[in-house]
N, C-alpha and C positions, 0 to 999 in steps of 0.2 A: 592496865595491861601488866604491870610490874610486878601488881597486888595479886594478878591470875597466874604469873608463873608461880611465884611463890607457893599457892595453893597446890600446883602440881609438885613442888619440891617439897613439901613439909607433907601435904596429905601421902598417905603411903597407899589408903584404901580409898574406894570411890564413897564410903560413908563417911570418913575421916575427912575428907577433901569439903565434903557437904556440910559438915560442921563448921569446921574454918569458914566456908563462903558464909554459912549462915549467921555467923559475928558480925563481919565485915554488912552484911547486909541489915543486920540491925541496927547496928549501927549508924549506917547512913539514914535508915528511914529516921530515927530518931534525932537526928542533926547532928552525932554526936563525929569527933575525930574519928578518925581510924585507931590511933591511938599504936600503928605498925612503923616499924622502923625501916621497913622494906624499899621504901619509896625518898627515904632520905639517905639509905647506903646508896641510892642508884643517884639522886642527886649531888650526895659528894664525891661521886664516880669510886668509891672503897667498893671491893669484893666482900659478903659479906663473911666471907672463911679467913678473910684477912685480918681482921682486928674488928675489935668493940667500935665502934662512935666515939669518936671525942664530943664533949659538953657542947661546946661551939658548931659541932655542926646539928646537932640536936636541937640548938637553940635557934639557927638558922631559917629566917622566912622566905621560905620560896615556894613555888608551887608544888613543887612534891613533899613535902614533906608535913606530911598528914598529921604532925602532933601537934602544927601552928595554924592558927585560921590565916589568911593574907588580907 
């Protein structure tokens, strides 16, 4: 769900939007991470206008945060 705003927020165009999904969706068929950060700003509750990620929460295993298997 987090991963679907974002697409509305980053795609500007409804081709542009279709691109982005189309990562994200290869990705998953492929097994692979998300490899987005989107889902680990919402997990460390940061806005993402607010600041970068610190390492530690990057490094952070929890369910959303799509750059770590659990």
């Amino acid at each position: 769900m987090v991963s679907g705003w974002r697409l509305i927020q980053e795609g500007k165009t409804a081709e542009s939007r279709a691109e982005i999904a189309g990562v994200f969706i290869n990705r998953l068929e492929a097994g692979m991470n998300l490899g987005s950060d989107v889902t680990t700003y919402y997990a460390a509750k940061v806005d993402m206008s607010e600041r970068d990620l610190y390492v530690n929460e990057i490094n952070d295993r929890n369910y959303y945060n799509r750059r770590k298997k659990l």
